[in-house]
C-alpha positions as CSV (number, residue, x, y, z in Angstrom):
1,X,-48.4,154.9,117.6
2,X,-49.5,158.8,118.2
3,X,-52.9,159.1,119.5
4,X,-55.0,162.8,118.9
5,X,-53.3,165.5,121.4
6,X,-50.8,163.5,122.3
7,X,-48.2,163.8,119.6
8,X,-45.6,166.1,118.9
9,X,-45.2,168.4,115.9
10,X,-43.9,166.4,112.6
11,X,-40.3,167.9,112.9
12,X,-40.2,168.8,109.0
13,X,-43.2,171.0,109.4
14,X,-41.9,174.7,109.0
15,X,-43.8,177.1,111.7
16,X,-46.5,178.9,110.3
17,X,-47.0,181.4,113.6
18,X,-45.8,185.1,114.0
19,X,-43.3,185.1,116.7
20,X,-43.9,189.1,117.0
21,X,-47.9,188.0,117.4
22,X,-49.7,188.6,120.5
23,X,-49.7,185.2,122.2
24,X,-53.2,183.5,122.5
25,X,-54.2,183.1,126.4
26,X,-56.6,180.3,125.1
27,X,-54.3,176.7,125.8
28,X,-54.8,173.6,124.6
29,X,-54.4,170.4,126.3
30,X,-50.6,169.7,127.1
31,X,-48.7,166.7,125.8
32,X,-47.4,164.6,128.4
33,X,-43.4,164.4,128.3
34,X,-44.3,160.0,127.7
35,X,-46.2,161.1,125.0
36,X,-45.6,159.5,121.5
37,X,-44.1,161.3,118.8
38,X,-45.8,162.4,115.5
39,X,-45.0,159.5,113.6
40,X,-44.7,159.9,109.6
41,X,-47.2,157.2,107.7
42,X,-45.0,154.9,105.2
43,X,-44.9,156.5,102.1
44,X,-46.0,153.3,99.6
45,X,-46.6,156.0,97.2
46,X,-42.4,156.5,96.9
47,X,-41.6,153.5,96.0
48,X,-41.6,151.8,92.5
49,X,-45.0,151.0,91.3
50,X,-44.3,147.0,90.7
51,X,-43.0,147.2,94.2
52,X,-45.8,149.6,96.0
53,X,-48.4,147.3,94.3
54,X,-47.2,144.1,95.9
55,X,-46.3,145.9,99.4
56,X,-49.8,147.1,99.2
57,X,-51.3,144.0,98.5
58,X,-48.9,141.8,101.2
59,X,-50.3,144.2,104.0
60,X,-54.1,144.1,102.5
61,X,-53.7,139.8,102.6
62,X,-51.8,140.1,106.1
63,X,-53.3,142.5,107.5
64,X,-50.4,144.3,109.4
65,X,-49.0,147.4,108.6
66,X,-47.8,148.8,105.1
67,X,-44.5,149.9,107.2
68,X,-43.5,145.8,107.8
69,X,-43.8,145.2,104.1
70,X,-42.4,148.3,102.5
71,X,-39.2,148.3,104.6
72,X,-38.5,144.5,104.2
73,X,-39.1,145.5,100.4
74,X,-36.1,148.0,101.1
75,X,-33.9,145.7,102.8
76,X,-34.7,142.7,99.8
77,X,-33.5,145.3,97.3
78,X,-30.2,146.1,99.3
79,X,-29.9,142.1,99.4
80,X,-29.9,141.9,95.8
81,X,-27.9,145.1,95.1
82,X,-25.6,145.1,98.1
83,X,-21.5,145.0,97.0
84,X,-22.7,145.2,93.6
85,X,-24.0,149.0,93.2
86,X,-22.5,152.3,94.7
87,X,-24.1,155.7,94.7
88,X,-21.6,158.5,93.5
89,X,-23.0,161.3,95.2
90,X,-20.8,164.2,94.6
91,X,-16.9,164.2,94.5
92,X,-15.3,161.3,96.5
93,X,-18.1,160.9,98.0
94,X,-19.8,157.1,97.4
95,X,-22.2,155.1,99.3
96,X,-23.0,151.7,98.7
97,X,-26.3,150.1,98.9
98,X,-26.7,147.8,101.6
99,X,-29.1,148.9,104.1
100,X,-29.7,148.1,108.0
101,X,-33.2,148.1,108.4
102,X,-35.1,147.1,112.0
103,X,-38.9,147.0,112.3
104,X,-40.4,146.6,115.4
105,X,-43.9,145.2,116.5
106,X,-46.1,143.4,119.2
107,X,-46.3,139.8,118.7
108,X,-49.0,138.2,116.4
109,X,-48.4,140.4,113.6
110,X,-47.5,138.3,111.1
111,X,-44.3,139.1,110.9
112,X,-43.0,136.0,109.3
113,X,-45.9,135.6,106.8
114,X,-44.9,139.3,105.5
115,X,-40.8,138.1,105.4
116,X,-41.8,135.2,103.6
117,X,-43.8,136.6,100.8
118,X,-40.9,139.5,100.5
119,X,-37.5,137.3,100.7
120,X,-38.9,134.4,98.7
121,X,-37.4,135.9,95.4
122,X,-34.5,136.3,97.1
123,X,-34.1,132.4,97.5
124,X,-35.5,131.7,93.9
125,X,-32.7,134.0,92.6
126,X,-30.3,132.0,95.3
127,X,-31.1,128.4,93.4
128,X,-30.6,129.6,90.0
129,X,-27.4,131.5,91.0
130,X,-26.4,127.7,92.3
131,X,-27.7,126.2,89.1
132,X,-25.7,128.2,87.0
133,X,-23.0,127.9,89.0
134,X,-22.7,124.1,89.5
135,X,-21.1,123.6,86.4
136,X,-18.3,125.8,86.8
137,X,-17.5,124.5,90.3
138,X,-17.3,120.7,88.7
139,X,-15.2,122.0,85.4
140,X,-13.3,124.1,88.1
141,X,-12.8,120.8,90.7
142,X,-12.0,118.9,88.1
143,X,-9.0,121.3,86.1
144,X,-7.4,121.8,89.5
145,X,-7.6,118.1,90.7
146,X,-5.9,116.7,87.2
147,X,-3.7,120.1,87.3
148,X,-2.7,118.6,91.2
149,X,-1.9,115.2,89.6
150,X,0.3,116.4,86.9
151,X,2.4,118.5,88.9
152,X,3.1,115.3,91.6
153,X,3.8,113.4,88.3
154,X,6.5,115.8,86.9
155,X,7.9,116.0,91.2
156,X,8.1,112.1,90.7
157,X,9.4,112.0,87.4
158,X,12.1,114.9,88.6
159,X,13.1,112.8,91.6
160,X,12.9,109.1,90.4
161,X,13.4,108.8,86.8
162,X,17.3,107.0,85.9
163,X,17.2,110.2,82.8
164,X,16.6,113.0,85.9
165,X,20.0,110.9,88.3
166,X,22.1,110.8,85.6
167,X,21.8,114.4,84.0
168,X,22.1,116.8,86.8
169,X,20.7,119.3,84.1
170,X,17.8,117.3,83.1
171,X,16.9,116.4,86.8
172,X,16.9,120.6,87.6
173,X,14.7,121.2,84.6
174,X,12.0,118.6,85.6
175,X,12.0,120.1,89.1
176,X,11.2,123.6,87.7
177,X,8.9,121.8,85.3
178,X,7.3,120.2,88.1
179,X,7.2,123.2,90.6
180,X,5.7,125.9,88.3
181,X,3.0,123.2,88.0
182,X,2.3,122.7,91.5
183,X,2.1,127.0,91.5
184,X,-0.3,126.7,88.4
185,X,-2.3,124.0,90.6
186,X,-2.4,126.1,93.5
187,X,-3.5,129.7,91.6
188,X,-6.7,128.1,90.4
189,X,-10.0,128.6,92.3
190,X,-13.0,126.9,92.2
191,X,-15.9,129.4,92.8
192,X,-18.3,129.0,95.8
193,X,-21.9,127.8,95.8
194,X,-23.4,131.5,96.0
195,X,-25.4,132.4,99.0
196,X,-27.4,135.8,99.3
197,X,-29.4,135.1,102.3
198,X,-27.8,134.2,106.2
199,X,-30.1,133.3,109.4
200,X,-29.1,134.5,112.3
201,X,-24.9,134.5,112.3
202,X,-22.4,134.7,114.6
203,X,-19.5,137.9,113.6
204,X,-17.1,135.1,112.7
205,X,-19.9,133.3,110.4
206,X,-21.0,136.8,109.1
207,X,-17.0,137.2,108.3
208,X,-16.6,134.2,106.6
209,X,-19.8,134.3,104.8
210,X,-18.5,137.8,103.4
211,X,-15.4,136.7,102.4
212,X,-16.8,133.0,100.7
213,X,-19.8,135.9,99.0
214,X,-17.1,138.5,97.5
215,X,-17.9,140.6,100.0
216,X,-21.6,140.4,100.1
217,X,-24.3,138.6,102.6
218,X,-27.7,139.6,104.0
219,X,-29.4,138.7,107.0
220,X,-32.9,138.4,107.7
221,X,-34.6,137.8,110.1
222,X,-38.1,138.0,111.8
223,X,-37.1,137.8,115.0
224,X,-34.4,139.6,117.0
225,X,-32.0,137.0,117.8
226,X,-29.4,138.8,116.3
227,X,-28.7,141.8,118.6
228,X,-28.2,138.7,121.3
229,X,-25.1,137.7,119.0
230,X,-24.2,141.1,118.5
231,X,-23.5,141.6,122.3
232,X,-22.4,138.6,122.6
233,X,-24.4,137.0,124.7
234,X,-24.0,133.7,123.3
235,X,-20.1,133.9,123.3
236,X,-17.3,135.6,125.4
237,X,-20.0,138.3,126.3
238,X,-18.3,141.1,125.1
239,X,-20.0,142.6,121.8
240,X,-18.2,142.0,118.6
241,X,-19.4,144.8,116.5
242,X,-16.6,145.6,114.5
243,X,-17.8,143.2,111.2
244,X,-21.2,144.7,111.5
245,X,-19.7,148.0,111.6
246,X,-17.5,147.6,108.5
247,X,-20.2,145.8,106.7
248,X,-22.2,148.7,106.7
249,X,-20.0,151.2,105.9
250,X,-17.8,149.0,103.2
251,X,-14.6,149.5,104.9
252,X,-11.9,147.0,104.8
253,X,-12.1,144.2,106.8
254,X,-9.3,141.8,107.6
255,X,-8.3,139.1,110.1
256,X,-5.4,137.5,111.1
257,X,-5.9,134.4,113.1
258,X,-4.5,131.0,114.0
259,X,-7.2,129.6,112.5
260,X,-7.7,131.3,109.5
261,X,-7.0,134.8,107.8
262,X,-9.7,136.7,105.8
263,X,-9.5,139.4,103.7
264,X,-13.0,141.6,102.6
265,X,-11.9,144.6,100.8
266,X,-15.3,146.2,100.5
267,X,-17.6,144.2,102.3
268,X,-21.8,144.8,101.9
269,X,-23.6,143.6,105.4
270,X,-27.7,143.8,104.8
271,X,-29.9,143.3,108.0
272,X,-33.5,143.4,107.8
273,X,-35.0,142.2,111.0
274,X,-38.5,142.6,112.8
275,X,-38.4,142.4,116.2
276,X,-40.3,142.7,119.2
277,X,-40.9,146.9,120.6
278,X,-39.3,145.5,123.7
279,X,-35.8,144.4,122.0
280,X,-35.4,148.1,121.0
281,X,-35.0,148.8,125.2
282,X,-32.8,145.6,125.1
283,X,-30.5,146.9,122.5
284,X,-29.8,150.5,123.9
285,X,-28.4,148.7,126.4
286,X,-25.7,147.5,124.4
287,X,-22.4,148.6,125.5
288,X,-20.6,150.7,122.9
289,X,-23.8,150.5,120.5
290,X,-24.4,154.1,120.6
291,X,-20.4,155.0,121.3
292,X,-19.5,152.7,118.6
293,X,-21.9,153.8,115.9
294,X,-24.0,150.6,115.3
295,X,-27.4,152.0,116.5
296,X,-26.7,154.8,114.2
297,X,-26.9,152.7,111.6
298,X,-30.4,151.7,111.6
299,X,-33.2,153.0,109.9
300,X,-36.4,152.1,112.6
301,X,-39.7,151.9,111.9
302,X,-42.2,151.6,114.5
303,X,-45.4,151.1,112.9
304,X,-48.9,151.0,114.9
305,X,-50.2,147.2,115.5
306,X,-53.1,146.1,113.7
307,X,-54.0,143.8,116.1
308,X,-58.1,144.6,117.1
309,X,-58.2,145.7,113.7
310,X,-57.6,143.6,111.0
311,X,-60.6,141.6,108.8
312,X,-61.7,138.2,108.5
313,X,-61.5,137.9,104.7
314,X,-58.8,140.1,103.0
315,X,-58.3,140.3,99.6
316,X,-55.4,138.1,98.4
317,X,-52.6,139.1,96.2
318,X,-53.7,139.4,92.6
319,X,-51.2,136.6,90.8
320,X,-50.3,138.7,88.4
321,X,-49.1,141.2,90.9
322,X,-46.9,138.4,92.7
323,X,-45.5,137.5,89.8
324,X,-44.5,140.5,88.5
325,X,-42.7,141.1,92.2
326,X,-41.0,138.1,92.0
327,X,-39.6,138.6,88.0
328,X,-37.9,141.8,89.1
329,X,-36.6,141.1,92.3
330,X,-34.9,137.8,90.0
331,X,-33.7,140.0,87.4
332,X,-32.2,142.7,89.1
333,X,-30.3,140.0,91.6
334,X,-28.9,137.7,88.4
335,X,-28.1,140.9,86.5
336,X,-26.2,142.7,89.5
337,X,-24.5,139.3,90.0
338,X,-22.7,139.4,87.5
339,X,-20.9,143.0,88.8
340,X,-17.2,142.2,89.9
341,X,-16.4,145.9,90.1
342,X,-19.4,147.4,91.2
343,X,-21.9,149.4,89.4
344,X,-21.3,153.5,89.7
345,X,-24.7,154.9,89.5
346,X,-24.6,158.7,89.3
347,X,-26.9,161.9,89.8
348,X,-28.6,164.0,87.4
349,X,-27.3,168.1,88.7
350,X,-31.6,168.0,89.9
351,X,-30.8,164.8,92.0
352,X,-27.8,166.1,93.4
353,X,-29.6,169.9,94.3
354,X,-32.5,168.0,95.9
355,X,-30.4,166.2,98.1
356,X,-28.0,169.1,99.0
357,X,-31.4,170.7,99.9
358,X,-31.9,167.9,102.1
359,X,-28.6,168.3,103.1
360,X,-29.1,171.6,104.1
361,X,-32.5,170.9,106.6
362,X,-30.8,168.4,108.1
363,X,-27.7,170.5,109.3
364,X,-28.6,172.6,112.1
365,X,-30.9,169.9,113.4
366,X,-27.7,168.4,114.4
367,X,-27.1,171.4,116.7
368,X,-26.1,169.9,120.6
369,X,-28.4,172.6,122.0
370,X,-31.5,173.3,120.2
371,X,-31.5,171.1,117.4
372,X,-34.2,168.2,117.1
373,X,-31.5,165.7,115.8
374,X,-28.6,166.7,119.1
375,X,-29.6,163.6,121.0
376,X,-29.2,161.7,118.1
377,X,-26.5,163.1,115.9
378,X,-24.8,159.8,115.6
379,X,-28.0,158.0,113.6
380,X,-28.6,161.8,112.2
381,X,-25.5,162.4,110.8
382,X,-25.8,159.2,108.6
383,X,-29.7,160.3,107.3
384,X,-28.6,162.0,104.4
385,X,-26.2,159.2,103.7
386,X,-29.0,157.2,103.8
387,X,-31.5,159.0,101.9
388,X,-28.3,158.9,99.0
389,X,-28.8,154.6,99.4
390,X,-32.1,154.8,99.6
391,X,-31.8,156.4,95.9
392,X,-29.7,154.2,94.5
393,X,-31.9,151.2,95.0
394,X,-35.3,152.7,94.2
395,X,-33.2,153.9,91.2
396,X,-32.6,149.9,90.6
397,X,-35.8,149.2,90.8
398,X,-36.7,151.3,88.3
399,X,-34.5,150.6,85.4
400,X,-33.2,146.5,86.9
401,X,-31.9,145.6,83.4
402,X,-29.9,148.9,82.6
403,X,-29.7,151.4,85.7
404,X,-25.9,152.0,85.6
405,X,-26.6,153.9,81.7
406,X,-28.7,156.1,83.4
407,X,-28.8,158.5,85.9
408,X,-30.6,158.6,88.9
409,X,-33.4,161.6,88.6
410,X,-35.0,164.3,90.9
411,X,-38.2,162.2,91.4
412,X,-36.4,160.0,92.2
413,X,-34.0,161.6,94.8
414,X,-37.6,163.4,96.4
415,X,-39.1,159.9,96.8
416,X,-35.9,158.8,99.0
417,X,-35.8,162.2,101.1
418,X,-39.7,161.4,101.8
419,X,-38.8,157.6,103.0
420,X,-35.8,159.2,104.9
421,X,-38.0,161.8,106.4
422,X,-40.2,158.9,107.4
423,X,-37.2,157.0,109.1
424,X,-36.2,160.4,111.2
425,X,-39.6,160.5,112.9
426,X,-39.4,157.1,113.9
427,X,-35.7,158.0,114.7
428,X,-36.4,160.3,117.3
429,X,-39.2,157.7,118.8
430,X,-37.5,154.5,118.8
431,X,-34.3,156.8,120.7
432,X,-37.2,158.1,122.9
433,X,-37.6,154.7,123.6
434,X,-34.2,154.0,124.8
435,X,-33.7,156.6,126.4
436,X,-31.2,159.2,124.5
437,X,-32.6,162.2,125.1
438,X,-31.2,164.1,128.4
439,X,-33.5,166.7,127.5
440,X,-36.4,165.0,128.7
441,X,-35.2,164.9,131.7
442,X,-34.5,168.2,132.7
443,X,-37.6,169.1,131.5
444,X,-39.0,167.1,134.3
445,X,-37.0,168.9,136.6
446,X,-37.9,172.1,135.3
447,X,-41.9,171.8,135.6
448,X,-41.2,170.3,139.3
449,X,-40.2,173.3,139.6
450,X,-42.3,175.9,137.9
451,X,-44.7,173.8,139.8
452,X,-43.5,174.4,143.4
453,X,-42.5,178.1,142.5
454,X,-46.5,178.6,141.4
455,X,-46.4,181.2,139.5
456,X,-48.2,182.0,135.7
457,X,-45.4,183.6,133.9
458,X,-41.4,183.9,134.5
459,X,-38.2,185.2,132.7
460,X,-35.7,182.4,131.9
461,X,-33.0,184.4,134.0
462,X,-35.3,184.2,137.0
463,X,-36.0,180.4,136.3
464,X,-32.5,179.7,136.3
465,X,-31.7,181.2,139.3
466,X,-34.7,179.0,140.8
467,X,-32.9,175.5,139.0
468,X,-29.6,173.5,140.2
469,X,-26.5,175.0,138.9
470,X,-24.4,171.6,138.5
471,X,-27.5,170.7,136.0
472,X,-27.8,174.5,134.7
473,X,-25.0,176.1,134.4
474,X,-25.9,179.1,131.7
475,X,-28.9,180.3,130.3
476,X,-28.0,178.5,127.0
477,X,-28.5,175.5,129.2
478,X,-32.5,176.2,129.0
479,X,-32.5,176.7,126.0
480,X,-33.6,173.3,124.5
481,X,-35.8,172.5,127.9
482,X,-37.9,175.1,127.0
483,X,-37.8,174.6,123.4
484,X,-39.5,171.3,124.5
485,X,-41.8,172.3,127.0
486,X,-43.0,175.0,124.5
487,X,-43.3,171.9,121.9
488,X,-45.4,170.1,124.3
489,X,-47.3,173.0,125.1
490,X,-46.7,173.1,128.9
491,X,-44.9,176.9,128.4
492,X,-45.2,179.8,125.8
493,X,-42.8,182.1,124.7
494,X,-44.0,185.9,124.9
495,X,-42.7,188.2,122.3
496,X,-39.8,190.2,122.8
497,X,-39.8,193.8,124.8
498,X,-38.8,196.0,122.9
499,X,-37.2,198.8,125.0
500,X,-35.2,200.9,122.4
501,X,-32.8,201.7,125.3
502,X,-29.1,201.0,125.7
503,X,-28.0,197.7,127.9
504,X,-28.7,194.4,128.1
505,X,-32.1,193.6,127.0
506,X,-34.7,192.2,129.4
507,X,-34.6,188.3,129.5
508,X,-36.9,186.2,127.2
509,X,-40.4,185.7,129.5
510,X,-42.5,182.3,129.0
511,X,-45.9,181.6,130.3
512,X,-46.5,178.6,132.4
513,X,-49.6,176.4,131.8
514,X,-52.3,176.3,134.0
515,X,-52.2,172.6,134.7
516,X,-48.6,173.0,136.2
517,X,-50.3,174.1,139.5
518,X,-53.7,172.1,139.0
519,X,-53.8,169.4,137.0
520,X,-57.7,170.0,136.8
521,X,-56.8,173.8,135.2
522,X,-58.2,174.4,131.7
């Protein structure tokens, strides 16, 4: 999506300049405010070489973008672990590993081609769940339907037989008989046909399905019908978010209706969807997505469209290569479906130190004023969260016969802060997209006026004083505009003055961009 010289910095790039340097008077070209972000390249190389080699080799047969495949390939893991694996990160402090993952791209991309070759595992492991299954469903059917008949024969015998109506005594002890039957009836369950995999659900179908699954369901989807439901635009027309909410973060879900009453203790929601770049507008428009929390729970990915650019004649997917894909993705689901309690997959002390360096970076990016996360602190605050899921399943994917004996490494942990760095760029561009960054605007309003007050270099007191109080009320105000106009290379900071005398020092001083005043300016 970023195009030469008009990109922004890669926001996990230290600065390599000397702030107490003379500033250069050479300038490059500026980056429009519109421009694209510097967006991070999917990094294949993180993942699991079984699963690298076959998201390679989907995007080399269908020629779209390595992003599509390797973040379905996330979300197919999180559909086979989901509900039935849980990250112990430090303390009390758990996540579980179900994932929301959204990729969006033009149409004609392939997009179902790519979900087709990823998720067909997924329904391979679905029939032989079923197949094993089945015959505990009929042995179940059966025990409670002859279990059901005994305990209306002993009610019969207890109110008809001539024994029970002339023994008072003998008629109360059939009755008991016949009652702690019918409870023995009623207490036995037959298990459900098991379902990984949802289309496009309603809240009440995704509650239902959750509660039928033990928790656990997964939608996916290559299209974007399912922020429609979301919003509920298809029923009352108020958004129903609170199931999606829950089934991302595992909280309890329960509810009481006429109807029905449904009880999820720990519930596992999986999304991963590809939809159209356009839906991503659509969806920040959501009321109480952003207040409530359920845009921050995406990871985005917003890849660059092959279309104009693909081949005639790819190579296809070596067979050995698909098969392998599809073996693992079976084993790990069967294996993990056996998990009633799930399995607690811990941190080697390197893990744990590499994350709480992540940790660490990501802080004061959260800042309000200044940081490059403030806009965004409610999808920021969850990355490291995130990166700690993203562990667990690459973790999985490693070791799918035996990963809950071992725990999850450094290499490990570095490979999920590089796909979580990868998610934060396209973070910050996807929200660009939507519109969540004031900033930008005021930075609009701040080059309007640099521009009408033409002059080539200014303090940030006297700018101030030059801007609308009710928009700029202190010089801390300024503070991230011109952090971003000095990103996009429309101002530069000079160094400090250093006057060695007492009082208040003289007020940071910026230089303003030729093109400000003439667009034609080099």
């Amino acid at each position: 999506m970023s195009t030469p010289n008009e990109s922004l910095p890669d926001l996990w790039d230290a600065p390599l300049s000397d702030p107490d340097e003379p500033a250069p008077q050479v300038w490059d070209n500026p980056v429009p405010l519109t421009g694209h972000r510097q967006l991070r390249a999917f990094p294949a190389h993180a993942l699991p070489g079984w699963l690298r080699e076959f998201t390679e080799a989907v995007a080399e047969e269908t020629q779209t973008p390595i992003d599509l495949a390797g973040c379905i390939a996330l979300a197919v893991l999180a559909t086979a672990a989901g509900g039935r694996a849980v990250v112990n990160v430090r303390g009390n402090w758990r996540e579980p590993t179900n994932l929301f993952v959204v990729v969006a791209l033009p149409p004609a991309n392939r997009k179902s081609a790519v979900f087709d070759l990823l998720s067909n595992p997924l329904y391979d492991a679905e029939k032989q769940l079923k197949a094993m299954t089945q015959p505990l469903i009929v042995e179940a059917e059966l025990t409670a339907q002859l279990a059901k008949e005994a305990a209306k024969e002993a009610a019969g015998a207890a109110s008809h037989s001539s024994e029970a109506k002339a023994d008072g005594a003998k008629r109360d002890e059939l009755m008991a008989t016949a009652v702690a039957m019918a409870q023995t009836a009623e207490t036995l369950t037959v298990p459900v046909v098991p379902q990984l995999l949802a289309d496009d659900a309603t809240a009440e179908t995704v509650i239902s399905l959750m509660a039928q699954q033990e928790g656990r369901i997964s939608v996916m989807s290559a299209e974007g019908e399912i922020f429609d439901i979301i919003a509920g635009r298809y029923t009352s027309g108020s958004p129903n978010m609170g199931p999606f909410l829950k089934g991302h973060a595992g909280d309890r879900l329960r509810v009481d209706r006429q109807t029905r009453r449904e009880y999820i203790d720990h519930p596992a929601l999986t999304m991963g969807l590809c939809v159209q770049p356009q839906v991503l507008d659509d969806i920040g428009r959501i009321k109480g997505g952003r207040g409530r929390g359920l845009l921050g729970r995406f990871l985005y990915s917003l890849p660059e469209s092959l279309v104009g650019q693909r081949i005639s004649k790819p190579e296809p997917i070596p067979p050995e290569v698909r098969e392998l894909y599809t073996r693992r993705v079976i084993a790990l689901t069967l294996s993990l479906a056996e998990w009633t309690d799930p399995a607690l997959l811990q941190l080697t002390p390197d893990a744990d130190t590499a994350l709480l360096a992540f940790q660490d970076l990501v802080e004061p990016k959260l800042a309000a004023r200044g940081g490059a996360f403030g806009h965004i602190s409610d999808w920021a605050g969850k990355l490291v969260g995130a990166v700690a899921r993203i562990a667990g399943l690459l973790h999985l994917a490693e070791h799918p016969d035996n990963a809950h004996t071992m725990p999850v490494t450094e290499a490990t942990m570095n490979a999920a802060i590089e796909l979580g760095q990868y998610f934060a760029t396209h973070a910050l561009a996807v929200f660009d997209r939507m519109g969540a960054d004031p900033t930008v605007d005021r930075a609009r309003t701040v080059l309007d006026v640099l521009k009408t007050a033409e002059v080539g270099e200014i303090s940030k007191r006297e700018l101030l004083m030059k801007l609308s109080r009710s928009e700029f009320k202190t010089v801390a105000d300024l503070e991230p505009v011109l952090g971003l106009l000095e990103d996009h290379g429309w101002v530069r900071a000079l160094p400090a003055a250093r006057t060695g005398g007492r009082g208040r020092p003289p007020s940071p001083r910026y230089l303003v961009h030729p093109r400000v005043h003439d667009p034609d300016a080099t």
